[in-house]
C-alpha positions as CSV (number, residue, x, y, z in Angstrom):
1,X,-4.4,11.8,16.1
2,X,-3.8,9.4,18.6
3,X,-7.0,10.1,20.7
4,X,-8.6,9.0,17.4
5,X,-7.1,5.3,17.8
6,X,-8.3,2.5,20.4
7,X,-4.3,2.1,20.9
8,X,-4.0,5.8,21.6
9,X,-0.3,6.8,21.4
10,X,1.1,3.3,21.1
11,X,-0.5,2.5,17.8
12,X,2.7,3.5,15.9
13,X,4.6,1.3,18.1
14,X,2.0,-1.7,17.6
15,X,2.3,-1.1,13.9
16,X,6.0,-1.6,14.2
17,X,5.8,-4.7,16.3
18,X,3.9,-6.2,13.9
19,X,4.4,-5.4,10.2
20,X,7.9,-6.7,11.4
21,X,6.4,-10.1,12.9
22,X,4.9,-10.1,9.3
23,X,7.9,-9.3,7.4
24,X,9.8,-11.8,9.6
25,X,7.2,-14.8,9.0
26,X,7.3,-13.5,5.3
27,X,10.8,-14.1,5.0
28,X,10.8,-17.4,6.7
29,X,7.6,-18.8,4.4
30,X,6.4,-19.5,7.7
31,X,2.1,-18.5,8.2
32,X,1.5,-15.6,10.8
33,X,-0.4,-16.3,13.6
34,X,-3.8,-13.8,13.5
35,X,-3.1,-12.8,17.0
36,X,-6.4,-11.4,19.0
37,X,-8.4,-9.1,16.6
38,X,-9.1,-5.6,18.4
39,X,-12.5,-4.9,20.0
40,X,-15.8,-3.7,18.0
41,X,-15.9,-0.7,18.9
42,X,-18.3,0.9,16.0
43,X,-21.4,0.7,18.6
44,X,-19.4,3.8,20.8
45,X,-18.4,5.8,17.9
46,X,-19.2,9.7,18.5
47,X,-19.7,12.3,15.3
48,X,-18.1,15.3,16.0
49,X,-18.1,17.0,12.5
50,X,-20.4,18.5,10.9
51,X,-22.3,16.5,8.5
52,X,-20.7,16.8,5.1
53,X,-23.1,17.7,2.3
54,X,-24.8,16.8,-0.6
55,X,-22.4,15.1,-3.5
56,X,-23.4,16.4,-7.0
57,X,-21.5,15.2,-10.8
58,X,-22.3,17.4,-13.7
59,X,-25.2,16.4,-15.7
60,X,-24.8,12.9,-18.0
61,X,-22.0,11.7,-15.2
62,X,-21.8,9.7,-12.6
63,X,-19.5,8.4,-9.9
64,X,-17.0,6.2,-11.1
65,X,-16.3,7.5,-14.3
66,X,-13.0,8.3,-15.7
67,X,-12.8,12.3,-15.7
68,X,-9.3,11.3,-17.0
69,X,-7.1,8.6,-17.7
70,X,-9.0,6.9,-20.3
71,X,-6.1,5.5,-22.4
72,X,-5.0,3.0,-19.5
73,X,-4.0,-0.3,-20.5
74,X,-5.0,-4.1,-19.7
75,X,-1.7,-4.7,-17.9
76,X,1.6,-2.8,-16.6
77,X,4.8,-3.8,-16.3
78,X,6.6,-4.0,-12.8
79,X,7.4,-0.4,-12.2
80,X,5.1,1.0,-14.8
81,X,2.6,3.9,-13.6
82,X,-1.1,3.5,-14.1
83,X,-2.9,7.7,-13.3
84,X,-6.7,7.6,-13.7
85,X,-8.9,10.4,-12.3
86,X,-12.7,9.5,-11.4
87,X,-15.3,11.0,-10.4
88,X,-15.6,10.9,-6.7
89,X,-17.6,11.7,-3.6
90,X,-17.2,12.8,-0.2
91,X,-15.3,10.0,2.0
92,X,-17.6,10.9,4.8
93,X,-20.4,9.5,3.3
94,X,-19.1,6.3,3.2
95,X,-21.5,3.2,3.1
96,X,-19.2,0.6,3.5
97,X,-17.4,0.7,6.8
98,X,-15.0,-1.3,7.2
99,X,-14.6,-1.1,3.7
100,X,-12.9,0.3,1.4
101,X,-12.7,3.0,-1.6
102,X,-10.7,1.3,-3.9
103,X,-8.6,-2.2,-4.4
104,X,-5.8,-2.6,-6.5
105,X,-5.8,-6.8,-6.9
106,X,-3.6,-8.4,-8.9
107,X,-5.2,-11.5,-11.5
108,X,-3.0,-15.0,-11.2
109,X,-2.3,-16.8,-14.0
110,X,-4.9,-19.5,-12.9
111,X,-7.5,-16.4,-13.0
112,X,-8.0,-16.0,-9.1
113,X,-7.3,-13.1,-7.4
């Protein structure tokens, strides 16, 4: 996988270096520097799959529905487990890049997110 990365085989070690800058400045209540964000490189992406094809629900469904899972609750408590299963689609045909298929965000008790 690491021909699939712009930091080829030293991505894991990047990864290291800096979820443990994070965790250090975490720890500290100190603010991280951003560092140099990585280069755009979307414009020089190549497809070499196959196109994936069509995504179909059955009739009176649609994507995003709760197939099951419908009894989940308002709130969890800390080590509680929250399963839902939805209806979903093939991750190739994403239309958000950059984006992402699902947030999990937790609600402050001033209301923000």
């Amino acid at each position: 996988e690491a021909a699939s990365t712009i930091f080829g085989p030293h991505t894991l070690d990047g990864y290291i270096q800096e979820f443990s800058r994070l965790a250090r400045d975490m720890v500290a209540g100190t603010p991280s520097e951003p560092g140099t964000p990585p280069p755009d490189m979307e414009s020089e992406l190549i497809q070499l799959m196959p196109e994936a094809h069509c995504d179909r629900v059955a009739h009176g469904s649609k994507f995003g529905d709760v197939v099951s899972g419908k009894d989940v609750q308002a709130s969890y408590a800390a080590g509680a487990i929250a399963k839902a299963t939805f209806h979903g689609a093939n991750p190739r045909h994403n239309q958000r890049p950059r984006g992402t298929f699902l947030t999990v965000e937790r609600i402050n008790a001033d209301g923000t997110t």
